[in-house]
C-alpha positions in Angstrom: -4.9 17.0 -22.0 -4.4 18.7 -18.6 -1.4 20.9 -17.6 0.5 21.3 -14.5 -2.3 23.9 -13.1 -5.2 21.7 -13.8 -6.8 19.8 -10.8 -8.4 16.2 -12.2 -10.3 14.8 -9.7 -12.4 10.9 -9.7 -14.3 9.5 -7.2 -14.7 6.1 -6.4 -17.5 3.9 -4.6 -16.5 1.7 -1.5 -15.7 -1.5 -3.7 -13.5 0.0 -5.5 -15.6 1.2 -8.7 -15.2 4.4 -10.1 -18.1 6.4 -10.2 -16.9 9.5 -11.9 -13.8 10.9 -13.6 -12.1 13.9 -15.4 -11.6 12.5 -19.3 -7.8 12.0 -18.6 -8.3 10.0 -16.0 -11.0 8.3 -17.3 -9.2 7.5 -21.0 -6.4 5.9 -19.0 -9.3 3.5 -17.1 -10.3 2.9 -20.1 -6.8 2.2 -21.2 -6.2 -0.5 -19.1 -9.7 -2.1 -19.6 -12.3 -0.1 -17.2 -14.3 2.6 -17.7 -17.2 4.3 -15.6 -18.8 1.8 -13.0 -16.1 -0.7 -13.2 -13.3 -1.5 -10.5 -10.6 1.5 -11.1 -8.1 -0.8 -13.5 -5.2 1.7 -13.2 -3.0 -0.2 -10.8 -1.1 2.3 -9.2 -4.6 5.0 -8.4 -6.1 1.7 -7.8 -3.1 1.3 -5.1 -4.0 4.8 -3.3 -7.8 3.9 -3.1 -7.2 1.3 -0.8 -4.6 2.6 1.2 -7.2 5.5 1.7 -9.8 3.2 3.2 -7.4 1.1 5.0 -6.1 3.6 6.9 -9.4 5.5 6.9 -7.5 8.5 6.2 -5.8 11.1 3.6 -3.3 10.2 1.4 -0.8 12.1 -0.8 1.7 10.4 -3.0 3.7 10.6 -6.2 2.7 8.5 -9.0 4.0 7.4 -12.3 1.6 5.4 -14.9 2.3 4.0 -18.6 0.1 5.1 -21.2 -0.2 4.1 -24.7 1.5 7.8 -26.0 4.2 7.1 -23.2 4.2 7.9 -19.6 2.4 10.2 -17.1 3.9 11.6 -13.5 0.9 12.4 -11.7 0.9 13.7 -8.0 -2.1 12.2 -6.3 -3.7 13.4 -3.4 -6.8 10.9 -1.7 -8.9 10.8 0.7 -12.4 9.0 2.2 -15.7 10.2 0.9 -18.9 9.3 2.0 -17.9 5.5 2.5 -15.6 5.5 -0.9 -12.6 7.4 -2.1 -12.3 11.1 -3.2 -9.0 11.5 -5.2 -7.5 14.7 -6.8 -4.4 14.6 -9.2 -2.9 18.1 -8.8 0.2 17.6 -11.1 -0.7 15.7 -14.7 2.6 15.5 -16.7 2.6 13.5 -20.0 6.3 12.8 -21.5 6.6 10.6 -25.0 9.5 8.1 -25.0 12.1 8.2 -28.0 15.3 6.4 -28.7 14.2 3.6 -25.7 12.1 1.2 -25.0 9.0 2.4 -22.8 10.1 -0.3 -20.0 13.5 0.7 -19.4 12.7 4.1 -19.2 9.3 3.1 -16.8 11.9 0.9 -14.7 14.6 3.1 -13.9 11.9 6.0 -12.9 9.1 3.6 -10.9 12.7 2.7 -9.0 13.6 6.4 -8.3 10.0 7.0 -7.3 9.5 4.4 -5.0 12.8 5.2 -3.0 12.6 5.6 0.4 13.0 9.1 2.2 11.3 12.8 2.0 10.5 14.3 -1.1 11.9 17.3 -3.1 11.2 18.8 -6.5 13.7 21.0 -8.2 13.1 23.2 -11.8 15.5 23.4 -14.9 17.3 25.7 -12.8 17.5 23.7 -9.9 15.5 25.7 -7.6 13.6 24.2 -4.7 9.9 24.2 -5.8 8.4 21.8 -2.6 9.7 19.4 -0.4 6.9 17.0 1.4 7.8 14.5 4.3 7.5 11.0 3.8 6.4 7.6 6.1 8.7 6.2 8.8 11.7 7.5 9.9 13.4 8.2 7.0 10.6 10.3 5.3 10.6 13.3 8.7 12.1 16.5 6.9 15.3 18.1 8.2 14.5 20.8 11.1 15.3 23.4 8.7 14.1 22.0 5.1 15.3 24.1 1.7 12.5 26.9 1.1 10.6 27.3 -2.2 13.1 29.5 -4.8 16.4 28.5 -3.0 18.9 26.8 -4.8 19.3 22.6 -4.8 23.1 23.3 -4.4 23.1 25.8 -1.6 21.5 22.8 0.6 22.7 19.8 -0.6 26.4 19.4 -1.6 26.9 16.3 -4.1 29.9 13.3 -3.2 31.4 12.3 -6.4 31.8 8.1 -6.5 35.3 6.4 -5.9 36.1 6.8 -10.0 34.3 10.4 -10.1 31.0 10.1 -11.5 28.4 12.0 -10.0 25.0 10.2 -10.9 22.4 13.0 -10.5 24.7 15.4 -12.4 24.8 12.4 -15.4 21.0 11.9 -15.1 20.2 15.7 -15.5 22.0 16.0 -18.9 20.5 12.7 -19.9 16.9 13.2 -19.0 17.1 10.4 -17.5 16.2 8.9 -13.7 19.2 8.5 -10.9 20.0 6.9 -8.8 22.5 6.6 -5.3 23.6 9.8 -5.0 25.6 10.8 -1.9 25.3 14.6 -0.6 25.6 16.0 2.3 23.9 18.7 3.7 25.8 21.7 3.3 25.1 23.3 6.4 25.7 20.3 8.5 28.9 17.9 6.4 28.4 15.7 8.8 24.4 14.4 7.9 24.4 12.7 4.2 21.9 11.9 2.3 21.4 9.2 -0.3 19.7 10.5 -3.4 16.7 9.2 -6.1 15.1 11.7 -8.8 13.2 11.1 -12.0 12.5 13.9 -14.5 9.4 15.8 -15.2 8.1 16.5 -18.8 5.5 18.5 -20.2 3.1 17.9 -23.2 5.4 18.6 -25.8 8.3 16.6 -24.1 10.2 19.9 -22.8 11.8 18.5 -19.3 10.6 21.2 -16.4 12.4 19.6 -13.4 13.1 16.4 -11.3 11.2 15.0 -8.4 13.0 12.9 -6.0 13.3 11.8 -2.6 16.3 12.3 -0.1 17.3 9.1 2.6 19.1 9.4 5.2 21.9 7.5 5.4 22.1 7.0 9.4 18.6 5.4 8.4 20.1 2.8 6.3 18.9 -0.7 6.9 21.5 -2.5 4.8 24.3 -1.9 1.9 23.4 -2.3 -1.6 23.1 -6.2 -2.2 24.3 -5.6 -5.7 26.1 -3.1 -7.6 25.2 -3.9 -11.4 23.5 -0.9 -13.3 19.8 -0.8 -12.9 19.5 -3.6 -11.0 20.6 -2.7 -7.4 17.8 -3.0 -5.3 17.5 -2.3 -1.2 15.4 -4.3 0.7 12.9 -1.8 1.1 12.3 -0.9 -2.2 12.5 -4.7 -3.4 9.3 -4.8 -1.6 7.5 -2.1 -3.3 8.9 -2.9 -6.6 7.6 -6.4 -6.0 4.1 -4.5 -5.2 3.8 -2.7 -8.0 5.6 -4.5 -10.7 2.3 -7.6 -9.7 -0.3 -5.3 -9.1 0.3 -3.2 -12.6 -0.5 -7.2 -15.0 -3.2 -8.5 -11.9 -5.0 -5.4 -12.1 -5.7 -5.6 -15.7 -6.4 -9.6 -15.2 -9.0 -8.7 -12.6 -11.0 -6.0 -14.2 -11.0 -7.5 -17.6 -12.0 -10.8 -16.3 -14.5 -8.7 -13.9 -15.9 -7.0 -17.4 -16.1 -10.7 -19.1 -17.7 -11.8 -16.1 -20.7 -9.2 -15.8 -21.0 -9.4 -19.5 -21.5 -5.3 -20.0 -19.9 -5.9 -23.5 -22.7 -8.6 -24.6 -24.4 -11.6 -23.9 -21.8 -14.8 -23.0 -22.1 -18.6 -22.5 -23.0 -18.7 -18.8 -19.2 -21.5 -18.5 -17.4 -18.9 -19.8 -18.5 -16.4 -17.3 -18.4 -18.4 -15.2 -14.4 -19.2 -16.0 -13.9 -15.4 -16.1 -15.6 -14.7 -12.6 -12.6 -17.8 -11.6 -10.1 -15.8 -13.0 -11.2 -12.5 -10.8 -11.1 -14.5 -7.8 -7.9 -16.3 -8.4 -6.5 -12.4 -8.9 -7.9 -11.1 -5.9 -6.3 -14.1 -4.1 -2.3 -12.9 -5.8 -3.3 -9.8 -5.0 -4.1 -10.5 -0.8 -0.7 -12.5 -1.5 0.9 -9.3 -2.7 -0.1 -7.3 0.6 1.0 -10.0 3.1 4.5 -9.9 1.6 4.7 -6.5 1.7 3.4 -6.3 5.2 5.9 -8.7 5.8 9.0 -7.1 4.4 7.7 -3.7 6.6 7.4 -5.5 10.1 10.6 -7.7 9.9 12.7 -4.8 9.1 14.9 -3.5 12.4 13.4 0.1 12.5 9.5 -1.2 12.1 7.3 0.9 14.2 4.0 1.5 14.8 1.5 4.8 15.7 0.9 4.6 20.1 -2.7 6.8 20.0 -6.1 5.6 21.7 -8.2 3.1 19.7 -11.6 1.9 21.0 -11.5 -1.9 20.5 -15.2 -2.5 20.4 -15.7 0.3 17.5 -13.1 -1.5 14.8 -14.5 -4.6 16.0 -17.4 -3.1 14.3 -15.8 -1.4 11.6 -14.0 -5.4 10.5 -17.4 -6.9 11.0 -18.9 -4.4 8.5 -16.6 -5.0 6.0 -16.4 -8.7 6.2 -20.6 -9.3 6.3 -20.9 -9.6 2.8 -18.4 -12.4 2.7 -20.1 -14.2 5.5 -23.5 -13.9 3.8 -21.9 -15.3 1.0 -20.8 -18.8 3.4 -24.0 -18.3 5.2 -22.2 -17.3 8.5 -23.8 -14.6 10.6 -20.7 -12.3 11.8 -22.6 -10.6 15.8 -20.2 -7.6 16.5 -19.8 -6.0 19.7 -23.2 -3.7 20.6 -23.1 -0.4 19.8 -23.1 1.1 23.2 -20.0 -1.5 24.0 -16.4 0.3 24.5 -13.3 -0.7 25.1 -10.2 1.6 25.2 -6.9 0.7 24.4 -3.9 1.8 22.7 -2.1 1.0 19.7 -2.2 2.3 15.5 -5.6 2.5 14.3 -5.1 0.9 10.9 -3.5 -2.1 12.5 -5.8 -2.6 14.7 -7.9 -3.0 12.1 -5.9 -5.4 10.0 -5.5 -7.5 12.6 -9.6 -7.8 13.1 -10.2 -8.3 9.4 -7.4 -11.0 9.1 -9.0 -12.8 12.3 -12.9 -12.4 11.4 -12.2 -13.1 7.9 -10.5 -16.4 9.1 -13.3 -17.6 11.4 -15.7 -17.0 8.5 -13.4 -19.0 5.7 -13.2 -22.0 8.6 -16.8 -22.1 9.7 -19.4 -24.2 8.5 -22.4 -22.9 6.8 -25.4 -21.5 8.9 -23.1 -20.9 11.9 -22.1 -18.2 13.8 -19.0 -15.7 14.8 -19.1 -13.5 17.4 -16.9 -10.7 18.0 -16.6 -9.8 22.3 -15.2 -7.4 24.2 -13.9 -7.4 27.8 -11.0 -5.3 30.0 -9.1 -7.1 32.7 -5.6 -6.7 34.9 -5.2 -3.5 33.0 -5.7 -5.1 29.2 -8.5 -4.5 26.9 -9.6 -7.4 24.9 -11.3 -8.2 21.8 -12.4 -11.8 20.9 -13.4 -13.4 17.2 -15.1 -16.9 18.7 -16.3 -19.0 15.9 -18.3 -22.7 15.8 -15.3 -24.3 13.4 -13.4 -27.3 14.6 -11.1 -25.2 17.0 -7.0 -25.5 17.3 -5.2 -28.3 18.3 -3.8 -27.7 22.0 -0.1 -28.5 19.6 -0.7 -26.6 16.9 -2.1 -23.0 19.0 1.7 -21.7 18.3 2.6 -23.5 15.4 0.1 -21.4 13.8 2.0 -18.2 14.0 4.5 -19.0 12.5 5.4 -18.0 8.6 3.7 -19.8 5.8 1.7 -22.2 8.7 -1.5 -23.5 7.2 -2.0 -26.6 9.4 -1.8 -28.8 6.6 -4.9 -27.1 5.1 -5.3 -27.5 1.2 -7.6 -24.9 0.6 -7.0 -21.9 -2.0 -7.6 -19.4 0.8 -5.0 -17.4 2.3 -1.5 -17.3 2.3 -0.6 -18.6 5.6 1.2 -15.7 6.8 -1.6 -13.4 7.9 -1.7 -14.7 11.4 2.4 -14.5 11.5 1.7 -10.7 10.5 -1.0 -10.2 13.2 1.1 -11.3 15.9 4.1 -9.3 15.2 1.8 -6.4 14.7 -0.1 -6.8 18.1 3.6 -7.8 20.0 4.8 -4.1 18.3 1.9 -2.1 20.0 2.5 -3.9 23.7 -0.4 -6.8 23.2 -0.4 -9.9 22.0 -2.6 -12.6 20.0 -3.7 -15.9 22.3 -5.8 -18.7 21.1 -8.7 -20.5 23.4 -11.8 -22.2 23.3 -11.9 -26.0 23.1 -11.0 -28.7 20.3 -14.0 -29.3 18.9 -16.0 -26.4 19.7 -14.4 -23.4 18.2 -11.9 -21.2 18.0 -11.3 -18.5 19.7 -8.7 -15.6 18.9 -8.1 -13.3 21.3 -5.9 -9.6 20.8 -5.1 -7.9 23.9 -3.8 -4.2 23.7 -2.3 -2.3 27.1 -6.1 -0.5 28.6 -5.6 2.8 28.5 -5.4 4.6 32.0 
C-alpha cells in the first residue's frame, strides 16, 4: 500500500502498453484485466496517457478510480517519454466504502472531481494545503490565491441556500462529496464562486481533508438544467461525465478482448480470436465516438478558445503522417509527408493543429483504394500558410464540398468508420485559430483538403 508521501510512478510505450509499474499501480491493471505489456486497462490513467501525447506535453490532474477494497483518489502527474508516457502518482489515497453502495458514493465524488474551475485542497482543519489552476477560463487562479496554512474561511466566505442549508458544511460532517456551493471571496463580496469538493481518506479510512475546485460564477455558461439531488448536471460536466462514465466499461471491453485476442492466457480457436480482435475494434471505434462528442460539447460552448503561438505546418504534417503510417500500411496506402527540410509557419494551438491533420489524413487513408497514394503539401500564399492532404479516392461532389461539414454528414456512406462529425470539428477548430478548411481537386480524381492558418509575419 502506498501513503500520501510515496511517489508511484509507470511508464507506458507509445501504443498505449504499459511497460513498467509500481505494484499498486500495477494490481489495479491487473484489476481491470491488464497487466505488464498490455494496453493500460485503467480507464481514467488510461485517459491522461493520451492527453499526454495528444498534446505532446505535461499533464497534471486529479484522479479518482474504483477498486475491488473501495476507491482510490490519486493525483497524477504525466508527461512524454522517449516516444511513450512517463506518469507519476504523487498522492495514493485508499478509502473502504461502508453503509453505501460503492456507485453512489463513486458518482457523487467523479461529479465533484470533474467540476469545472481551479483546484484547492483543505485538511481536517480546514487549512489551505495547495491550490493548482485549471484549463480555460474558469480554471486561472485569483491574483491573490489562499497561501499554504491559511484558513478556507478567512478566503472564502460560504452563501447559505434560499431554505438555509449550506452544502459543503453538510458534506464535511457527512464524509461525503458536495456540491453547488456559493461563496464569495471574502476580500472582494462582490466575486463568487461556485463550489465542488470530495473527501480524502487514508488507509485505515480516517478522512484527512477535501479536494475540490472553485468556478467562477461570472464564468457560468448556463443555470442548472435541473435541480433534483445528485442529478443536476451543467453542460460542461455532462460532457466529461459522459467521457468517463463510457470510457471506465469500453476500456475493460477493449483490453480484455485485446488479451483474448493475442491469446497470452492460452491457445484459442483462431474464430474466436478472431471475434475478440472484432470486439477490440468495435471499442476503439465508441471510444473515437466518445472524443468527437466531447470535442464537440468544448468547441460549441460560447467561451471556446484556442492557444494563438507559432506552429510550423510542414512539421505536424509530419508528426500526423507518422502516426497514421501504420494504418495506411494496413489498407496498402503510402501516406508521402512534406520533406524534411520543408517549413511552413503559421499560427494557431499546437494540439489542434494536429487533430485537425490526423482527422484529414486518416480520412484520405479510410477512402482510398488499396495501393494508392496520399500526399501531404505545403505552400504559403497572400499571407496564409497552407497544408494539403490530396488523396486518389473518388473526390467530393462540387454539391456536397459544404454539406460535408456539417454535424453527423457521412454522404450517405455505410461504412463502420467514423462518426461523421470529425470534419464538423475540424472546421470550427481551424475557423477559431483565423483559418479555414476548403476542399479541391476534381470529381473523380481525388480529394483534396486544404487548412489554411494566418502566415506568420
Amino acid at each position: 500500500m502506498s501513503g500520501p508521501s510515496t511517489i508511484l510512478r509507470a511508464s507506458l510505450s507509445a501504443d498505449g502498453r504499459l511497460l513498467s509499474a509500481d505494484a499498486p499501480i500495477l494490481g489495479l491493471q491487473r484489476e481491470a484485466g491488464g497487466d505488464i505489456g498490455t494496453a493500460l486497462a485503467v480507464p481514467q490513467l488510461a485517459a491522461i496517457a493520451r492527453l499526454v501525447q495528444r498534446m505532446d506535453g505535461a499533464v497534471s490532474r486529479p484522479v479518482i478510480a474504483a477498486a475491488e477494497r473501495g476507491l482510490i483518489d490519486m493525483w497524477v502527474r504525466a508527461r512524454p517519454d522517449a516516444g511513450g508516457v512517463a506518469m507519476a502518482i504523487i498522492d495514493w489515497h485508499e478509502r473502504p466504502v461502508e453503509g453505501e453502495s460503492t456507485e453512489t458514493i463513486r458518482r457523487e465524488a467523479d461529479l465533484a472531481a470533474l467540476a469545472e474551475g481551479w483546484t484547492w485542497q483543505i485538511d481536517t482543519e480546514l487549512r489551505f494545503e495547495m491550490t493548482a489552476a485549471g484549463h480555460g477560463p474558469q480554471g486561472v487562479l485569483p491574483a491573490s490565491p489562499p497561501l499554504a496554512g491559511s484558513r478556507f474561511a478567512g478566503f472564502f466566505d460560504l452563501r447559505a441556500e434560499e431554505d438555509g442549508d449550506l452544502p459543503m458544511l453538510r458534506g464535511v460532517a457527512q464524509r461525503r462529496a458536495f456540491r453547488h456551493q456559493v461563496a464569495a471571496q471574502a476580500s472582494d463580496p462582490a466575486r463568487l464562486f461556485q463550489l465542488s469538493g470530495y473527501p480524502l481518506f487514508d488507509l485505515a479510512g480516517q478522512l484527512i481533508g477535501y479536494r475540490g475546485s472553485a468556478f467562477p460564477l461570472d464564468h457560468m455558461v448556463l443555470a442548472p438544467l435541473v435541480r433534483e439531488p445528485d442529478v443536476t448536471l451543467y453542460p460542461a460536466e455532462f460532457g466529461k461525465r459522459l467521457d468517463r462514465s463510457l470510457r471506465q466499461p469500453l476500456g475493460r471491453i477493449i483490453a480484455n478482448a485485446d488479451t483474448i485476442s493475442a491469446q497470452m492466457e492460452g491457445p484459442l480457436r483462431a474464430d474466436y480470436a478472431g471475434y475478440a480482435n472484432d470486439i477490440a475494434s468495435a471499442g476503439r471505434h465508441l471510444m473515437a465516438l466518445i472524443d468527437d462528442l466531447v470535442d464537440l460539447q468544448a468547441i460549441d460552448r460560447p467561451d471556446f478558445s484556442v492557444i494563438v503561438e507559432d506552429v510550423d505546418l510542414a512539421d505536424l504534417g509530419r508528426r500526423a503522417a507518422g502516426l497514421l503510417r501504420v494504418k495506411a500500411l494496413d489498407r496498402q496506402v503510402l501516406i508521402v509527408p512534406p520533406p524534411e527540410d520543408a517549413s511552413a509557419m503559421a499560427t494557431g494551438e499546437f494540439r489542434r493543429v494536429l487533430q485537425i491533420l490526423v482527422n484529414l489524413i486518416s480520412n484520405a487513408v479510410r477512402y482510398s483504394p488499396e495501393g494508392s497514394m496520399v500526399r501531404v503539401v505545403t505552400e504559403q500564399a497572400r499571407g496564409q500558410a497552407r497544408i494539403m492532404v490530396i488523396d486518389q479516392g473518388n473526390g467530393v461532389a462540387m454539391a456536397d464540398r459544404e454539406r460535408i461539414f456539417e454535424k453527423f454528414e457521412r454522404l450517405g456512406r455505410d461504412d463502420a468508420g467514423g462518426s461523421g462529425l470529425g470534419l464538423y470539428i475540424s472546421r470550427r477548430l481551424a475557423r477559431a485559430m483565423g483559418g479555414d478548411i476548403e476542399i479541391g481537386g476534381a470529381v473523380g480524381e481525388g480529394a483534396r483538403f486544404i487548412l489554411s492558418l494566418p502566415a506568420t509575419n
